[in-house]
C-alpha positions, -999 to +999 in steps of 0.1 A: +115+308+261+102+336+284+082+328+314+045+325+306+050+316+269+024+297+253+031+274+225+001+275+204+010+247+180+017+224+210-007+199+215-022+209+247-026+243+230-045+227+209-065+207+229-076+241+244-086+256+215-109+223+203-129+221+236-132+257+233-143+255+200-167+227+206-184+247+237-190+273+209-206+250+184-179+260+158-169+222+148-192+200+126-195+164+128-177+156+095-147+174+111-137+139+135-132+107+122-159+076+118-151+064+156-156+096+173-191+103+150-201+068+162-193+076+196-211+106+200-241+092+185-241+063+217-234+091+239-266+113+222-288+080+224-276+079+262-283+113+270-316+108+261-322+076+277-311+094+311-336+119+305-369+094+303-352+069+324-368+060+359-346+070+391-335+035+399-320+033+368-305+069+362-265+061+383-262+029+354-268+056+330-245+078+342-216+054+343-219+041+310-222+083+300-192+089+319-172+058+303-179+067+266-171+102+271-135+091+283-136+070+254-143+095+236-117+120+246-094+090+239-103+089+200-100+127+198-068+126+215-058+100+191-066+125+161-055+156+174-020+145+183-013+134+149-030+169+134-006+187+161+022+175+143+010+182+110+002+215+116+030+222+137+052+212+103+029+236+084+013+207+066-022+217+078-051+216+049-069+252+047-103+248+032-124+277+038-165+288+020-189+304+021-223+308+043-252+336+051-245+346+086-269+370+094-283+385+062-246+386+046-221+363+031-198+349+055-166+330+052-162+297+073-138+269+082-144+239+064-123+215+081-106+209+115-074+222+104-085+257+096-106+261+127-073+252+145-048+277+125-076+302+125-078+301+159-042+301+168-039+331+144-065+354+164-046+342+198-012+352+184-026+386+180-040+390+208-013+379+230+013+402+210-007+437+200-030+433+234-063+435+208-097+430+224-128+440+212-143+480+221-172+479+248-206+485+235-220+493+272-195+512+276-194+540+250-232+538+252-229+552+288-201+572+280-227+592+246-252+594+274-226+616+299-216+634+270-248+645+250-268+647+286-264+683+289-266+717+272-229+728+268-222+737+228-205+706+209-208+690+173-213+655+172-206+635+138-217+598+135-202+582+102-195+545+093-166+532+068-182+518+039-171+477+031-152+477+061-135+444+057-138+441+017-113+471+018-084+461+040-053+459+019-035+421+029-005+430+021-001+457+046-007+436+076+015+410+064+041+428+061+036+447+094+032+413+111+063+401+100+083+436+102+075+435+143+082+401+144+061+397+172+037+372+157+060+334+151+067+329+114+046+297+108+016+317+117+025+343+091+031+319+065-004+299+075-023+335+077-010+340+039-025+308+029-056+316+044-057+348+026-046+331-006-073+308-005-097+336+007-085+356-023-097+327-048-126+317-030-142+352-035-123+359-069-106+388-051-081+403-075-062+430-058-053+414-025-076+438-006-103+426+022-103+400+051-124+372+052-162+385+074-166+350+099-134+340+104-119+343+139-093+364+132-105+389+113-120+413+133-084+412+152-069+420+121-092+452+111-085+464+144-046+462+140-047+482+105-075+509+122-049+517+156-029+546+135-059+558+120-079+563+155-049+575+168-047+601+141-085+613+149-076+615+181-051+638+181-075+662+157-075+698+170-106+698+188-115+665+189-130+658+224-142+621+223-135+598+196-150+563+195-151+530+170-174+500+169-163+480+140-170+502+113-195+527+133-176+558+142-187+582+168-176+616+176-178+645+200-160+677+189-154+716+199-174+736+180-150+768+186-121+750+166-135+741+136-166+737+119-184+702+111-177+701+077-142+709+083-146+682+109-156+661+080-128+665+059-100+660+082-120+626+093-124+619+054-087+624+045-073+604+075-095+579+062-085+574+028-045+581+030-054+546+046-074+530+016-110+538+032-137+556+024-162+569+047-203+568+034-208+606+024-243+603+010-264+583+032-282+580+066-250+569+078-235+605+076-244+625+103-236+661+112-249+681+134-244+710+162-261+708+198-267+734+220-297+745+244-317+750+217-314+723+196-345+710+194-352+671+179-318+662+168-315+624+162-295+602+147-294+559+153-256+545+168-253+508+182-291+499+182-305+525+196-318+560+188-303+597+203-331+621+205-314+656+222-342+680+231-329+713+245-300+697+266-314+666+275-312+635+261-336+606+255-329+569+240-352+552+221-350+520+197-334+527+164-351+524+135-335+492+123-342+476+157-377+485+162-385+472+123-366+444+133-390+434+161-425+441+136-411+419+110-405+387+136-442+399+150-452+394+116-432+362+110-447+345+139-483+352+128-478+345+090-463+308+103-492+305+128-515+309+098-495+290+074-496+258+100-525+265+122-545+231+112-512+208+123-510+190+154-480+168+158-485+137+178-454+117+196-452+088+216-430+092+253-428+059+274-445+065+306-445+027+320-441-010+307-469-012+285-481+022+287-479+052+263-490+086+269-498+108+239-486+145+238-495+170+218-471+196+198-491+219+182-489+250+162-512+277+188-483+263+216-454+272+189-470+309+187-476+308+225-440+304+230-426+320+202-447+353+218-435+346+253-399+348+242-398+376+221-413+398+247-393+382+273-357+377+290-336+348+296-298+333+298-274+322+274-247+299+281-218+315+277-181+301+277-175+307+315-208+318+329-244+328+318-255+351+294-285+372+303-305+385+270-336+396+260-362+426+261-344+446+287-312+431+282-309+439+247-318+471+248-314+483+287-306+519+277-338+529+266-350+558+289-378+564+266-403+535+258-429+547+239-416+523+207-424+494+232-456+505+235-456+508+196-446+470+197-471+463+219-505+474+205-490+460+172-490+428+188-524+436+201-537+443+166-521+409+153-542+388+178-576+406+170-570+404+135-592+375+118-564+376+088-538+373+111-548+351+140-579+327+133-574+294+147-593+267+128-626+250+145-613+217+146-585+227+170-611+224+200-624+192+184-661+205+177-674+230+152-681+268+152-713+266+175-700+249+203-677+267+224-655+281+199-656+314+205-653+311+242-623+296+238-607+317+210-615+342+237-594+329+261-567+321+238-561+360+231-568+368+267-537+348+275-521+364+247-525+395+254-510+392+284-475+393+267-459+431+265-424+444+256-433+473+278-435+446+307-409+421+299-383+453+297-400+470+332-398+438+355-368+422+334-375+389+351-355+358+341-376+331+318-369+300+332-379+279+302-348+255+293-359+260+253-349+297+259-315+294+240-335+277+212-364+294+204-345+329+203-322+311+177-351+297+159-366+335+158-332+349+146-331+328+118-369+337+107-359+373+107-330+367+082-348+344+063-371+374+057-350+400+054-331+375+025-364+374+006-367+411+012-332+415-009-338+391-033 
């Protein structure tokens, strides 16, 4: 065994990849047994007992946290030693469906055992091709050095239609166990996954991997090195770049022309079973020079607009709708709920209750606030920082934020859209009420995109994390009902 070898199917690998997994959210509760559900129920019902518990009391708490979390460790420990040898004899049960992840169909663990193999699977890989994901940031900053300027070039922007869906199998499992770099057990598990992946999505022809599972995107990237090797090597070819399936390309417009450019790129593509999209916004060709005037095309999120040698970045078209349709969403569910005022008992003192109100005008409030806002993640080893600007921090031109933002505007002076009910002041229309609607928009208004993006200021709210999820899951839940 060579220095530095890792065992994967050891049990401390394991152990690894299970906290890791559980930091990620990525293991359900009917994954552990009855005594680890029941534990981490106690330990939930702790948690938040320490958080409404009075100082004097708090250190008790936080023994008795401290003690069922070792206990707990202890039941897992329990379980995942006798799965380690399971799986390490290739007994482990794959179970694998299907979920919307996003707007699309997604395949997903369904048990412990296939969150472990899948996992171990991806880190094999890894370890023995040296695969990590491309840069975003970086081939963002690396279009703007190349398109910032007025020297002659052809750029072509292309995606590979069903990217994954088109993967033959059995070429990367034979390649995998051909090198021999990759241990046999985790061939044999990987075919089983497949195999059940295959029947799962009534896949006949043994082409595709499985969109959601860890591994995949490891995989895709395997079968794509000899084809962006090939493009590479194109005469003329002066910057090649893949994200995914979104291919982006700088070349020499003295060697060849772009159509030629075109068909070299589609033949390399399809010797390897892939097709490029020829008829669609996602086909782009086009030659820049001084004067080139308005050439744009959408990459990564964001929108290339050359004028005359320079180069501006805007919002794509698919972001920027993205961010009217959750203005939109927030309004409609304002409306929708306006009247509801939730009340909920928190113990203040022995024998004393204070009454708090969660309401429907704070939901939009905050909903508002985050959208237009910036914040941090936790990530697995450090914070996250998202949002406005963080999302979209290449934008040298802002005039779709100030798009955003007198939409917004429009939605809050709109009676159809924003018209919160009488009683929510407690008195009728002639007392006060439009005073106070009026204040409710001033505070309103004082949410921008163009401001949250300029000063790119940190929201300290702890709901952060939550209420962005919560607003990605309304904008799929619309755009679902949009393809339905």
């Amino acid at each position: 065994m060579t220095q530095g070898y890792t065992d994967f199917y050891q049990f401390e690998s394991l152990w690894k990849i299970m906290k890791g997994e559980e930091k990620r959210g990525k293991l359900q509760k009917d994954y552990y047994s009855q005594d680890v559900k029941d534990i981490s129920e106690q330990l939930k019902k702790l948690r938040s007992k320490l958080r409404n518990s009075k100082k004097s009391e708090r250190d008790t708490i936080r023994q008795d946290i401290a003690d069922l979390k070792e206990d707990l460790d202890g039941k897992k420990e329990i379980v995942l030693r006798r799965k380690a040898v399971d799986i390490s004899r290739g007994k482990a049960k794959v179970e694998i469906g299907t979920q919307t992840i996003k707007g699309h169909k997604a395949f997903v663990s369904k048990n412990m055992d296939t969150v472990l193999i899948c996992q171990i699977i991806k880190q094999e890989l890894r370890r023995s091709y040296k695969l990590y994901p491309a840069n975003m940031d970086m081939i963002i900053e690396q279009i703007k050095g190349l398109l910032d300027n007025k020297m002659p070039k052809i750029v072509i922007r292309a995606d590979i239609h069903s990217f994954f869906e088109s993967i033959p199998q059995i070429e990367l499992v034979e390649k995998l166990s051909d090198d021999g770099f990759v241990s046999r057990k985790t061939v044999k598990y990987l075919k089983r996954i497949l195999y059940t992946y295959n029947e799962t999505a009534n896949i006949l022809d043994e082409k595709g991997l499985p969109r959601g599972l860890s591994f995949s995107s490891h995989l895709s990237e395997l079968y794509m090195r000899p084809i962006d090797e090939k493009v590479r090597r194109l005469d003329g070819v002066l910057f090649y770049k893949r994200y995914v399936d979104d291919i982006f390309i700088v070349a020499d417009p003295d060697k060849c022309s772009k159509e030629d450019y075109w068909d070299s790129l589609n033949s390399i593509f399809e010797e390897k079973e892939l097709n490029l999209h020829n008829d669609s916004e996602k086909r782009y060709l086009a030659y820049f020079d001084k004067q080139t005037n308005n050439a744009q095309f959408d990459y990564l999120g964001y929108k290339f607009v050359y004028k005359e040698g320079k180069l501006d970045i805007c919002l794509s078209n698919k972001r920027y709708s993205k961010y009217r349709i959750m203005i939109d969403a927030i309004f409609e569910i304002y409306a929708q709920c306006s009247h509801y005022r939730k009340k909920y008992e928190t113990e203040n003192e022995v024998g004393h209750s204070k009454y708090c109100h969660k309401d429907a005008l704070r939901q939009l409030f905050e909903r508002i606030d985050i959208l237009t806002s910036n914040g941090l993640l936790s990530g697995r080893k450090n914070f996250v920082a998202t949002g406005i600007y963080y999302t979209n921090k290449y934008l040298t031109d802002l005039s779709q934020l100030n798009k955003l933002d007198d939409y917004l505007s429009e939605k809050i002076e709109s009676k159809e859209a924003f018209c919160p009910p009488s009683n929510l002041f407690n008195y009728g229309q002639d007392n006060g009420y439009e005073k106070n609607v009026s204040l409710i928009k001033y505070k309103l208004h004082r949410f921008s995109f163009v401001k949250g993006f300029n000063e790119r200021k940190i929201h300290k709210s702890e709901h952060f994390g939550r209420i962005l999820l919560d607003l990605q899951r309304i904008y799929y839940s619309r755009k679902d009902k949009e393809n339905e």
